[in-house]
C-alpha positions as CSV (number, residue, x, y, z in Angstrom):
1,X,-25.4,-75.1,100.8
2,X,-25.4,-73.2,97.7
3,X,-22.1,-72.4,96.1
4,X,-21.3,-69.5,93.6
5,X,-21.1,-69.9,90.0
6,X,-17.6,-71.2,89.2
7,X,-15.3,-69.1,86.7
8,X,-14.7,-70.3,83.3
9,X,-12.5,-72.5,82.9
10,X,-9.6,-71.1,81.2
11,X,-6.4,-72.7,79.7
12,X,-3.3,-71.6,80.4
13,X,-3.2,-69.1,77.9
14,X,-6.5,-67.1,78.7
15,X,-8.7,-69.3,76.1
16,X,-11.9,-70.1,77.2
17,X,-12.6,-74.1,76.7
18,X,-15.0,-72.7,74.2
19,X,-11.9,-71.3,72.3
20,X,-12.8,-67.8,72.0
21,X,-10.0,-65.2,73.4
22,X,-12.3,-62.1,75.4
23,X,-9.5,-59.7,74.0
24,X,-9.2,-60.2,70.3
25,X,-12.8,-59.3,69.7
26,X,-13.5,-56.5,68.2
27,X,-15.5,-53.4,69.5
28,X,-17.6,-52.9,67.2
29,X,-18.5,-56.6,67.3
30,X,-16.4,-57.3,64.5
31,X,-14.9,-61.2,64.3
32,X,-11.2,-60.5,65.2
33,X,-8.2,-60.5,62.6
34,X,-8.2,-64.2,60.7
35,X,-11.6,-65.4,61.5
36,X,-14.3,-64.9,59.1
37,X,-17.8,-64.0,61.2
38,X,-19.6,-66.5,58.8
39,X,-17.4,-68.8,58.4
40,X,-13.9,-70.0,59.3
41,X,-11.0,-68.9,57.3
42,X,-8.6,-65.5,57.4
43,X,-10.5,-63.7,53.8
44,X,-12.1,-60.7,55.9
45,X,-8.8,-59.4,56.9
46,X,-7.9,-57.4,53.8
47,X,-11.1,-55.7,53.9
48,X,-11.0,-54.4,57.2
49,X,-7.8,-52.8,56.7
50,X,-9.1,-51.1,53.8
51,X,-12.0,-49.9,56.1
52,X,-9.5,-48.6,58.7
53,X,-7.7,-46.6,56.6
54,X,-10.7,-45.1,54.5
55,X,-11.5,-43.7,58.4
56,X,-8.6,-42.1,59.5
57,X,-8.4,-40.3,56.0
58,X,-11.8,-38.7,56.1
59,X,-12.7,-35.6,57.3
60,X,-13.8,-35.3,60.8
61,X,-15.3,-31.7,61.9
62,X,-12.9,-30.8,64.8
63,X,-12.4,-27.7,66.2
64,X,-9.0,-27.6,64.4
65,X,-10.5,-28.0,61.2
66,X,-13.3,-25.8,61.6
67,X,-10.7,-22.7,62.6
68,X,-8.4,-23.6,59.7
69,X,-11.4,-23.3,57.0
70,X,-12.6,-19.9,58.4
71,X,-8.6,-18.5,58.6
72,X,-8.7,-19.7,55.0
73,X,-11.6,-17.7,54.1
74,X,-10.6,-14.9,56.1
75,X,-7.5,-14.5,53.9
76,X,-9.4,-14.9,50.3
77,X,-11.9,-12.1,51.6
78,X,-8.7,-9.8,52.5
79,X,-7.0,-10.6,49.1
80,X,-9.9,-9.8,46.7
81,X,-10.4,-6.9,49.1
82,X,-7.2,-5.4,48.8
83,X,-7.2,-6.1,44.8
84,X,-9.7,-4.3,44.4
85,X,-9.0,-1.5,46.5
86,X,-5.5,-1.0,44.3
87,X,-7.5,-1.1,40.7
88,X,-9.9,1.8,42.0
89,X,-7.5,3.8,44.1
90,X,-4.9,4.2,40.8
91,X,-2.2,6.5,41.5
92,X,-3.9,7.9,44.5
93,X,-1.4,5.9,47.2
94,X,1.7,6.1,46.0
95,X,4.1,8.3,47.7
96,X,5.3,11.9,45.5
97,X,9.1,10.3,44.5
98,X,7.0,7.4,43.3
99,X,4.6,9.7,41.1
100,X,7.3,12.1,40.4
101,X,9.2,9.0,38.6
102,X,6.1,8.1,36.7
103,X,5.8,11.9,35.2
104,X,9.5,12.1,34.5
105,X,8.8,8.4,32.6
106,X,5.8,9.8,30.9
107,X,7.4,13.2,29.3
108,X,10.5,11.5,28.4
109,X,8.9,9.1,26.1
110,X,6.8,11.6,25.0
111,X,9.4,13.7,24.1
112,X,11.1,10.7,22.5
113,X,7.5,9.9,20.3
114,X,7.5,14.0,19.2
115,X,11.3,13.7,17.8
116,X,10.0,10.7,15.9
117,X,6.8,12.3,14.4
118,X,9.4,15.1,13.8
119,X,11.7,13.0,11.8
120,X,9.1,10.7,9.6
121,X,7.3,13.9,8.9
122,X,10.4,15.1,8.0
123,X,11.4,12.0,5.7
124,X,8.0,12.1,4.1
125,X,8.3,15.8,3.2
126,X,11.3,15.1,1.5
127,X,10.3,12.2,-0.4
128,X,7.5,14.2,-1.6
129,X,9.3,16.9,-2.3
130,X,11.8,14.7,-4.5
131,X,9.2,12.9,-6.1
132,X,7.3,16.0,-7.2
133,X,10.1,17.5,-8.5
134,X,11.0,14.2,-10.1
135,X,7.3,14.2,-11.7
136,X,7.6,17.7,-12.9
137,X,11.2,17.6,-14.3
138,X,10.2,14.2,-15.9
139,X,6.5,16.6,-17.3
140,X,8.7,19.5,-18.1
141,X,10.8,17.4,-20.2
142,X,8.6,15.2,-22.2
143,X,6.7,18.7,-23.2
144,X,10.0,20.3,-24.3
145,X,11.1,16.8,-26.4
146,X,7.2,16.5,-28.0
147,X,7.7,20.1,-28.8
148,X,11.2,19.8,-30.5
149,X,10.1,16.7,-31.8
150,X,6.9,18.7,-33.8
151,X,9.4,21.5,-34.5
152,X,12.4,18.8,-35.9
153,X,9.6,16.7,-38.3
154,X,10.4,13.6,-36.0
155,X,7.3,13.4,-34.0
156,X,3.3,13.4,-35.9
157,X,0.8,16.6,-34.8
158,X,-2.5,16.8,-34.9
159,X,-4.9,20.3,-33.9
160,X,-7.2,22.5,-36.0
161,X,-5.8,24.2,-38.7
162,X,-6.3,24.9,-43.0
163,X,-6.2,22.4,-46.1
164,X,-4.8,24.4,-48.8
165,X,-5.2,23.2,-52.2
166,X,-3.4,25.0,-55.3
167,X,-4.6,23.8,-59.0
168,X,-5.0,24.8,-61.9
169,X,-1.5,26.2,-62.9
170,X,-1.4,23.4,-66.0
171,X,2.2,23.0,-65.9
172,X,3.1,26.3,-64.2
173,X,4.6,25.0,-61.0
174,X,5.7,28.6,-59.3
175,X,8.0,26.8,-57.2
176,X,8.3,30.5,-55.9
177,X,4.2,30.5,-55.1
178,X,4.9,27.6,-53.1
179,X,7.4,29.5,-50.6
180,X,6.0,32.8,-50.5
181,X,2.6,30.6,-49.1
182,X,4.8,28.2,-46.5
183,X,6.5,31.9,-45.2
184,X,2.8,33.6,-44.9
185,X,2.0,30.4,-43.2
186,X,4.8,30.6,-40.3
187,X,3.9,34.3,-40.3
188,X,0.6,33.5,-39.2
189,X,1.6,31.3,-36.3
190,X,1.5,28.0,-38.2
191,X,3.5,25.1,-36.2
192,X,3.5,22.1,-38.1
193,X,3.3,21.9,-42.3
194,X,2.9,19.3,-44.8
195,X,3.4,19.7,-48.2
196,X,1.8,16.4,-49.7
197,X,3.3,14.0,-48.4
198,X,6.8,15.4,-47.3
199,X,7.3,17.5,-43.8
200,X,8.4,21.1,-43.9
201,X,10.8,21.7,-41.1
202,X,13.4,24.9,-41.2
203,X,15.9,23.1,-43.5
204,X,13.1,22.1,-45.9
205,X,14.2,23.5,-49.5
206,X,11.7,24.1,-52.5
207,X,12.8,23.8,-56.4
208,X,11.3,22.7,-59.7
209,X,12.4,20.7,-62.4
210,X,11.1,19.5,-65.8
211,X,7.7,21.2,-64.4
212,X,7.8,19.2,-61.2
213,X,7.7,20.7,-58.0
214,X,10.8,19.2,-55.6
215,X,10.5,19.4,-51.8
216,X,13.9,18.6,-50.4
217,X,14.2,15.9,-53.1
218,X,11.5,14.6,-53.2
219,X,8.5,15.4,-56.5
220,X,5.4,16.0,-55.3
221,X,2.3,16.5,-57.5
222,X,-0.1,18.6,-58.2
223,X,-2.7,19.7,-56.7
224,X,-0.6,20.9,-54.2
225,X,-2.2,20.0,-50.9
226,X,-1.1,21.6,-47.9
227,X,-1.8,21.0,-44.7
228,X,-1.1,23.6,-41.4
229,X,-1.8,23.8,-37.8
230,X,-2.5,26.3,-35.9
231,X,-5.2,29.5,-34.9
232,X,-7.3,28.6,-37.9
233,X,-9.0,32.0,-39.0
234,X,-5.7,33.4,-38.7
235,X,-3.9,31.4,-41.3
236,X,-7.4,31.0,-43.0
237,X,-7.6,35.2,-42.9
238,X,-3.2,35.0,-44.0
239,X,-4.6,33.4,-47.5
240,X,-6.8,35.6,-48.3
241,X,-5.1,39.1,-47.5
242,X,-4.8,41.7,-50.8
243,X,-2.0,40.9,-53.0
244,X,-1.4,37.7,-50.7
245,X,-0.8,33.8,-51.9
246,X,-4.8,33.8,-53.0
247,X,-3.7,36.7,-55.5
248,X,-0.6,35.3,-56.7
249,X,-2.0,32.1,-57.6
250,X,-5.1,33.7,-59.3
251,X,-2.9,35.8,-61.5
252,X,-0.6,32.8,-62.3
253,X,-4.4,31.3,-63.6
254,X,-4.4,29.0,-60.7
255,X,-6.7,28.7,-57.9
256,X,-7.1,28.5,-54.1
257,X,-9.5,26.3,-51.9
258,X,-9.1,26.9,-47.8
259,X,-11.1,24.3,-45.5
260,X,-11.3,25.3,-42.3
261,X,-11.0,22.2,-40.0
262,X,-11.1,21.7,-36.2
263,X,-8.5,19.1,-36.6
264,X,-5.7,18.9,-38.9
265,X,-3.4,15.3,-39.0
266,X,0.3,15.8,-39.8
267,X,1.9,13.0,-39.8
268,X,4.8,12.9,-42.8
269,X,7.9,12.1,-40.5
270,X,12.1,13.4,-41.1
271,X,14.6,11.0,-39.6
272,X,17.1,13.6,-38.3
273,X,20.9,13.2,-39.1
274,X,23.4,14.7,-36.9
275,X,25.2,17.4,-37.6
276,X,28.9,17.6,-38.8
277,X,30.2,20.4,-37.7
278,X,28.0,22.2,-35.1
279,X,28.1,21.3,-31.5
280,X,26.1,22.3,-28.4
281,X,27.1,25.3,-26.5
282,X,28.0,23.7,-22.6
283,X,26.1,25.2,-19.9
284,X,27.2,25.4,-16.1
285,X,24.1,24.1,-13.7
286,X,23.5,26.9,-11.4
């Protein structure tokens, strides 16, 4: 009589005699915790916990998962939607308070640009103004002080004019000759003269002595060159008139030569003194 295969033999602790414990294998036919599969030894237990927990933190496609990525996209779609909905749309849905606050914004700082324009263009109006009348005071007077200056001796002239040359009197100055042609000369519009070498201003004074002609002090020889600037012909024409300075000198047994020149340099110069006794009349600046 046959007898059934006997059970293991077990020790009291549920190891097999071959001493292998059924419940510490692993699954997946892993060597359990401390034994090596290839050889003895605990070195593959490090290892497998790394395993382990390179698992659980991968993704796994559950249904949880799966509804959480379309919700996500869902959201993005609605977002970029609505964005762009607001840039295209503009003012169009906002409420009339709302647009109403925008205007009132809008003309209050354009009102507040206009003053601005208002004022700068006022500022630059004025400085232009002042500086224009700053430029033509400063014009007005520099012409009024060359002027005086031409008319006082202190400043040189130049323009077209006459070269008068008198000869020939031998000795025979005519100090009165001299004059009578410097009056003919300011009688025909003459505005600067130069007698040799010395300026003829309104206090210039002609004398002779010891047959020397004296211009305020000073000898000047003959031939008397003088010089004059103004409408030429006309002072040209002023020499020659009948019974004129031409004449005069002619019957004295002198002689007259006029040049006619486009330019005329005077240049002799009078260092003005100031007066004693005279004194500018104040004037009140309207």
């Amino acid at each position: 009589m046959s007898t059934p295969d006997a059970a293991p033999d077990l020790d009291p602790e549920g190891v097999d005699r071959e001493g292998v414990d059924p419940e510490r294998v692993d699954p997946e036919g892993v060597a359990p915790e401390g034994s090596d599969p290839e050889g003895p030894g605990p070195a593959r237990g490090p290892q497998r916990a790394w395993r382990r927990l390179l698992r659980a933190g991968s993704p796994r496609a559950t249904r949880a998962n799966v509804l959480a990525m379309v919700l996500a996209g869902a959201l993005g779609f609605a977002i970029i939607a609505q964005v762009r909905q607001t840039s295209i749309e503009g003012l169009e849905t906002l409420r009339e308070d709302e647009l109403v606050r925008i205007f009132a914004g809008v003309d209050q700082d354009g009102d507040r640009l206009a003053d601005d324009i208002r004022g700068l263009e006022s500022s630059l109006e004025l400085l232009q103004s002042q500086s224009t009348n700053e430029e033509e005071a400063q014009r007005a007077a520099q012409e009024r002080l060359d002027a005086l200056g031409i008319l006082a001796g202190t400043a040189p002239a130049t323009g077209p004019g006459i070269v008068l040359t008198i000869g020939g009197l031998d000795g025979r100055v005519g100090a009165p000759i001299v004059l009578d042609t410097i009056q003919e000369l300011r009688d025909a519009g003459a505005e600067a003269i130069q007698i040799g070498d010395v300026r003829v201003v309104a206090d210039t004074w002609i004398s002779e002595s010891d047959g020397e002609l004296t211009v305020s002090g000073t000898k000047v020889a003959a031939p008397y060159v003088i010089r004059a600037i103004g409408d030429a012909n006309t002072l040209a024409g002023a020499m020659e008139i009948p019974g004129g300075v031409s004449a005069t000198v002619r019957r004295a047994g002198g002689g007259t030569d006029t040049q006619i020149r486009d330019e005329v340099d005077v240049d002799a110069l009078l260092s003005l003194t100031p007066p004693q006794y005279a004194r500018p009349v104040p004037t009140t600046t309207p």
